[in-house]
C-alpha positions as CSV (number, residue, x, y, z in Angstrom):
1,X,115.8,106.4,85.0
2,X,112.2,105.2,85.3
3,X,110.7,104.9,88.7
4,X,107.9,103.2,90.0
5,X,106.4,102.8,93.1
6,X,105.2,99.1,93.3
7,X,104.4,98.8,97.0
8,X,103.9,102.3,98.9
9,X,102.1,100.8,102.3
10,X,103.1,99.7,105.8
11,X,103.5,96.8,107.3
12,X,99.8,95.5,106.5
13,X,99.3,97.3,103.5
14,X,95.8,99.6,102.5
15,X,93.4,98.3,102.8
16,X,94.3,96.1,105.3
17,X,92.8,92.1,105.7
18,X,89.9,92.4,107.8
19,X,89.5,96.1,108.0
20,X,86.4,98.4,107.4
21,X,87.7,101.5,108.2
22,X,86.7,104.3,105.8
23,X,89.9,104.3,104.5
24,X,89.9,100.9,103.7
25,X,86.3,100.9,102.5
26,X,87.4,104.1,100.0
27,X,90.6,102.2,98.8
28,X,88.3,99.2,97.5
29,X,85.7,101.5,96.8
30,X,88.4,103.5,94.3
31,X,90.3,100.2,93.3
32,X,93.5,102.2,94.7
33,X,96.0,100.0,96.7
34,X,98.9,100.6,99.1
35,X,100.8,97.0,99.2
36,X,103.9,96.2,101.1
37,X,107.3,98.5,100.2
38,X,109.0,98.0,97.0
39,X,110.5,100.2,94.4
40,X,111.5,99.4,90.7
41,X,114.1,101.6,88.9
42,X,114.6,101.1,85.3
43,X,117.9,102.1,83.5
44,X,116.5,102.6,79.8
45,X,120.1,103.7,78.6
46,X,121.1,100.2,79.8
47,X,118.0,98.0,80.0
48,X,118.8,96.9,83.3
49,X,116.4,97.3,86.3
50,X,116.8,97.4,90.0
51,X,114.6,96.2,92.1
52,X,114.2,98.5,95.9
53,X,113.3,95.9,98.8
54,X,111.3,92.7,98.1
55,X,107.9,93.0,99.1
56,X,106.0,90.1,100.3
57,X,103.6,91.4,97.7
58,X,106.5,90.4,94.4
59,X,104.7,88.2,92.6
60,X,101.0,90.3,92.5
61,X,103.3,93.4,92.1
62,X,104.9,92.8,89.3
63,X,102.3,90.9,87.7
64,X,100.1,94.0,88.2
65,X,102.3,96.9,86.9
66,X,104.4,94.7,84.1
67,X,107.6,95.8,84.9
68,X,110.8,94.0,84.0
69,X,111.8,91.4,86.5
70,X,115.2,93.1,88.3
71,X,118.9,92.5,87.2
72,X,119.4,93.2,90.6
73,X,118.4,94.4,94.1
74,X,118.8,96.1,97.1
75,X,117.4,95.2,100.5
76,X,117.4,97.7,103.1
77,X,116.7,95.9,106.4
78,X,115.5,92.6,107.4
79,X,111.8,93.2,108.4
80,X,109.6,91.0,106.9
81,X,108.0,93.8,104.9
82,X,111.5,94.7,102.7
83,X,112.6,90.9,102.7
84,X,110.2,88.3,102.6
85,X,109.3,88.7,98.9
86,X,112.8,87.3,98.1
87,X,111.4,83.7,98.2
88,X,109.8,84.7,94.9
89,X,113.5,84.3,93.2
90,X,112.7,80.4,93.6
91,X,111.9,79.3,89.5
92,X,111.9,82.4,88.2
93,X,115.3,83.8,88.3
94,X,118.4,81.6,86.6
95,X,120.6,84.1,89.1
96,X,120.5,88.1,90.4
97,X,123.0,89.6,92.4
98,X,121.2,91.0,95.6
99,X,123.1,94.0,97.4
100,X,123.0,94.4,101.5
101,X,125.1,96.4,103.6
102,X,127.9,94.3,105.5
103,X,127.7,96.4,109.1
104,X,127.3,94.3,111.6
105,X,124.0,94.6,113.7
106,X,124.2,94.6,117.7
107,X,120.6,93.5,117.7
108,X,121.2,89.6,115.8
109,X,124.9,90.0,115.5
110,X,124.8,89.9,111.9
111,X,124.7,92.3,108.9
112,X,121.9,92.7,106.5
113,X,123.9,90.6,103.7
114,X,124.5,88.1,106.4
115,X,121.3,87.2,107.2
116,X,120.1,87.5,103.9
117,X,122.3,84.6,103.1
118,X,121.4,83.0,106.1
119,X,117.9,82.9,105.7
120,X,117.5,82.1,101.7
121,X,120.2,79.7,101.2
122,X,118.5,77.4,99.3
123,X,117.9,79.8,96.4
124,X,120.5,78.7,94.4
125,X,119.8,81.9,92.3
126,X,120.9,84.4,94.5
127,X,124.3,85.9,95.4
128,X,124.6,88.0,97.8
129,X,127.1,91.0,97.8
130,X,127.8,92.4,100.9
131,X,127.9,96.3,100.6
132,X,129.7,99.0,102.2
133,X,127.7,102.1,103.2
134,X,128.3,105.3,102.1
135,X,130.7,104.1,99.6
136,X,128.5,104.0,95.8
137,X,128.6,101.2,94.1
138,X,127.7,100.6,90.1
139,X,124.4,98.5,90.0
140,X,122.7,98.1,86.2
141,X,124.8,101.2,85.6
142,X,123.6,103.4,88.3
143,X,125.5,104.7,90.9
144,X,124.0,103.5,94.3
145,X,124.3,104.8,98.1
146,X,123.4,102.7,101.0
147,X,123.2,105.3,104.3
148,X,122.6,104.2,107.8
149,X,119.2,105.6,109.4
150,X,117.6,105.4,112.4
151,X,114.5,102.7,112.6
152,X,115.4,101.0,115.9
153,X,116.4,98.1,117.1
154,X,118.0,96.7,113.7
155,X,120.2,98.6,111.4
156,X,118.4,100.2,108.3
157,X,119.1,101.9,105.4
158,X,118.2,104.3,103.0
159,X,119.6,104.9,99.7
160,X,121.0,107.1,96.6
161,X,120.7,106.3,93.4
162,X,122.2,108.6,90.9
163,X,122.8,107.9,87.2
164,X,126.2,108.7,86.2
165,X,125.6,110.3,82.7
166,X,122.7,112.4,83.3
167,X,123.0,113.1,87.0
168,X,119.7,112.4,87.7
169,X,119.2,111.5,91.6
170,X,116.3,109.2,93.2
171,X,117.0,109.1,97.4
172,X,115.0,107.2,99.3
173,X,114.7,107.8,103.4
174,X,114.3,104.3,104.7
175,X,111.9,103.0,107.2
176,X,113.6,105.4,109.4
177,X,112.7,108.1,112.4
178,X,113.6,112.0,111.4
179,X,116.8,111.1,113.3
180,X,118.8,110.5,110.2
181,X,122.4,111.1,110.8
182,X,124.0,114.3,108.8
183,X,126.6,112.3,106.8
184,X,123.3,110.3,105.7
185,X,121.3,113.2,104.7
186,X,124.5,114.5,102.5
187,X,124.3,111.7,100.5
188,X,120.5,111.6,100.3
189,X,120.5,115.9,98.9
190,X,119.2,117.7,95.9
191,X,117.2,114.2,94.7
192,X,115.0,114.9,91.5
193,X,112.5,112.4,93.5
194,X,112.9,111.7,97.3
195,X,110.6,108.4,98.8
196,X,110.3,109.4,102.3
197,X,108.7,107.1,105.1
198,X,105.6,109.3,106.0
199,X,103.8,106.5,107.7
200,X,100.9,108.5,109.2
201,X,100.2,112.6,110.4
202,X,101.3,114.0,113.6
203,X,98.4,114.3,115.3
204,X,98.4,110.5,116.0
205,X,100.9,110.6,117.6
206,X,99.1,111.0,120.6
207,X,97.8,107.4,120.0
208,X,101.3,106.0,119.9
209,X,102.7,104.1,123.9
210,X,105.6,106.2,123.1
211,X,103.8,109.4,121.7
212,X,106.3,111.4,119.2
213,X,110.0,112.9,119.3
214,X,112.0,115.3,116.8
215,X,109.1,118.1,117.8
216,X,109.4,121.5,115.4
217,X,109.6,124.9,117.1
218,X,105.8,124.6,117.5
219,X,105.8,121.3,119.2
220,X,104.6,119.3,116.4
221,X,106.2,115.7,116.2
222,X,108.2,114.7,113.4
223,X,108.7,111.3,114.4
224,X,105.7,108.3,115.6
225,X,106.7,106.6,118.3
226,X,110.8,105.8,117.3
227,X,110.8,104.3,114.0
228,X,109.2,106.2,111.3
229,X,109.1,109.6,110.1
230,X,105.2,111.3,110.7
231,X,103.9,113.3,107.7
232,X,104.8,116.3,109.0
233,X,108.6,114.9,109.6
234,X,108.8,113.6,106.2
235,X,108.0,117.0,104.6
236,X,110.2,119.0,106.9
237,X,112.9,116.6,105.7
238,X,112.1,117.3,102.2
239,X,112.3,120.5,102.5
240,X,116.1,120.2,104.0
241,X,117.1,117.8,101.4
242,X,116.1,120.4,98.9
243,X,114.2,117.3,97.0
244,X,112.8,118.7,93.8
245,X,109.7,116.6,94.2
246,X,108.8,114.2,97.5
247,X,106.2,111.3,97.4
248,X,105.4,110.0,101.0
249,X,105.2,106.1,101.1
250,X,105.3,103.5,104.0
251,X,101.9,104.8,104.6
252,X,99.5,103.5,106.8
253,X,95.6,102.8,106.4
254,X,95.3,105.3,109.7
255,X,95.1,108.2,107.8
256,X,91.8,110.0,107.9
257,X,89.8,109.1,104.9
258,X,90.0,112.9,103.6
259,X,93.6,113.0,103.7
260,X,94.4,109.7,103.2
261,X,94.5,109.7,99.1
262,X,95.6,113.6,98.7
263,X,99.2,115.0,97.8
264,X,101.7,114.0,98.7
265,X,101.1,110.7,99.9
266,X,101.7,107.9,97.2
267,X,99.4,105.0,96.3
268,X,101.2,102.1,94.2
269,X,101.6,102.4,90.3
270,X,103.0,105.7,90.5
271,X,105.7,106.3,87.6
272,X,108.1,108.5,87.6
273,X,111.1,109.3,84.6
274,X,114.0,111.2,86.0
């Protein structure tokens, strides 16, 4: 299973448009980038790939880092950061089977795979298959685990992807507070590689309307505001998983420019054979 990490930044990416922070300014400075979330999985036994969220970044991601164009993919949730990429199917696939989970959401009254369907109905290409979580399902010959998290409002998932021969295990958190429920985090332990949302460190959380939640015994928070995991969060959930080895991604331009390129945070490019 060949990994890599396409898009490994937050909603604006690192550097972000019209930003001169020194962490913007060292990113160009390096030629190092952080584009919107997407992950590519490569089945070499098969030849199949699997493409991990569609970045509204596709076309310069894969253009960038070569890979195969997907067999098939997986979306996660509907913000605009995981989904809006998919327009990028238009002329270039003849047809790929994209996978969503079919709970219904409170928030729109739809699933994932529903709106999905909804919204990119005119790509003839696609088919959507509406997928039950926590239930595996074979995908380019890899065993694959959507698992409800916590990133409210809308429903959001994070996955498990396991190849059935050699056992090797990719999990991936989600956008997602430390909040994850427990039948979740069963499904997402002992990964060879865990992608966890570690969108910035703790300490800003102070900056945050909400401040932080999920504090550890010494009061520091593993959760930014409600939606996403802090750096701190993301390791301690590591460390529970009992992930072999843990790349943060989701990651914002606010870390401090001495931090913000160090282990274990994850620029894109990254490869990775499990």
């Amino acid at each position: 299973m060949r990994v890599t990490l396409l898009g490994t930044g937050d909603t604006t990416g690192t550097p972000t448009v019209g930003c001169d922070c020194d962490t913007c300014t060292a990113a160009r400075e390096r030629g190092v980038e952080r584009t919107r979330f997407s992950v590519h999985v490569e089945n070499e036994r098969t030849g199949e790939s699997l493409l991990i969220d569609f970045s509204p970044d596709f076309r310069y991601q894969f253009l960038r880092d070569e890979v195969p164009l997907p067999d098939a993919a997986v979306i996660t949730h509907i913000h605009f950061d995981h989904l809006d990429g998919l327009g990028n199917v238009f002329r270039v696939f003849d047809d790929l089977e994209v996978y969503a989970a079919d709970e219904t959401d409170p928030e729109t009254g739809k699933s994932v795979a529903e709106t999905v369907q909804d919204d990119y109905h005119y790509l003839d290409a696609v088919t959507v298959r509406p997928t039950a979580p926590l239930e595996p399902v074979r995908i380019c010959g890899l065993d694959v685990t959507l698992v409800p998290v916590d990133h409210p409002p809308l429903v959001c998932y994070g996955l498990a992807v396991e190849d059935p021969e050699t056992g090797a295990k990719l999990s991936l958190s989600g956008d997602t507070s430390y909040g994850l429920p427990e039948e979740s985090r069963a499904v997402l332990s002992d990964p060879d590689l865990l992608l966890a949302d570690g969108i910035v460190p703790a300490d800003l959380c102070e900056y945050h309307p909400l401040g932080g939640r999920h504090e550890d015994a010494d009061g520091v928070p593993r959760t930014f505001g409600t939606k996403h995991m802090t750096r701190e969060g993301a390791l301690a959930l590591a460390d529970e998983l009992n992930a072999a080895q843990t790349r943060l991604v989701h990651v914002a331009h606010y870390y401090s420019v001495d931090e913000a390129f160090e282990e274990p945070l994850a620029i894109d490019g990254e490869e990775y054979v499990l």
